[in-house]
N, C-alpha and C positions, 0 to 999 in steps of 0.2 A: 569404516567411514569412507566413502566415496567421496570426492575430491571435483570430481567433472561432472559437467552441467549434463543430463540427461535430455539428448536431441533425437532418441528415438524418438521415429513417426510423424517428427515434422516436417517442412516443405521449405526447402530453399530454392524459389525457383522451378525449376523442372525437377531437381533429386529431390526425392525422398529419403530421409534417414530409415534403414532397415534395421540395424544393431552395431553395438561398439564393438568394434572388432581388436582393437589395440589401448592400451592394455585392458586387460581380461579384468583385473582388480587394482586396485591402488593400495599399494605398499610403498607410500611418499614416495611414487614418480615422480622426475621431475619432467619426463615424457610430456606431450599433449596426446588427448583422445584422439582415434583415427576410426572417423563412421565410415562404414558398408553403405553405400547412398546407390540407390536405381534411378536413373531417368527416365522420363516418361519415352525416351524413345525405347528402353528396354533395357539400355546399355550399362554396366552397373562398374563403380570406380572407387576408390577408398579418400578419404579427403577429411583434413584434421578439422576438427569442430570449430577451431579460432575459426579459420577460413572460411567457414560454412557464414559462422555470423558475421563475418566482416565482409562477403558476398563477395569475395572472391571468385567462387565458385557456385555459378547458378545453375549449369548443365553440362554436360558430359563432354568431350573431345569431339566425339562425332558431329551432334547439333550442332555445336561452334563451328566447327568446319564446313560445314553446309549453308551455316548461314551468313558467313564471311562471300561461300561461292555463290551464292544469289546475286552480290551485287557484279557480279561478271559479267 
């Protein structure tokens, strides 16, 4: 019995969920899930699913950083 929400190949934002990379199976973790997500810029980052739906995390390090330096 799996335990966590399955976000492969959805879209938050710029990441894409790729696959769960942490934990592999659920043996009553008390762990959260941690997805393999790519941004559309290429750049790929690991980020716990809570975060993903509470959109914490829409896009990568990079993006954010560039687009913070725009307003320069």
């Amino acid at each position: 019995m799996d335990m966590f929400k399955d976000e492969v190949g959805k879209v938050f934002g710029r990441l894409t969920v790729i696959e769960r990379i942490y934990p592999k199976r659920n043996l009553l973790a008390t762990c959260r899930a941690i997805f393999l997500c790519q941004c559309a810029c290429g750049s790929k980052m690991s980020v716990s699913g809570n975060l993903l739906r509470k959109g914490k995390f829409k896009q990568c390090g990079v993006c954010a950083q560039a687009w913070e330096n725009k307003g320069d």
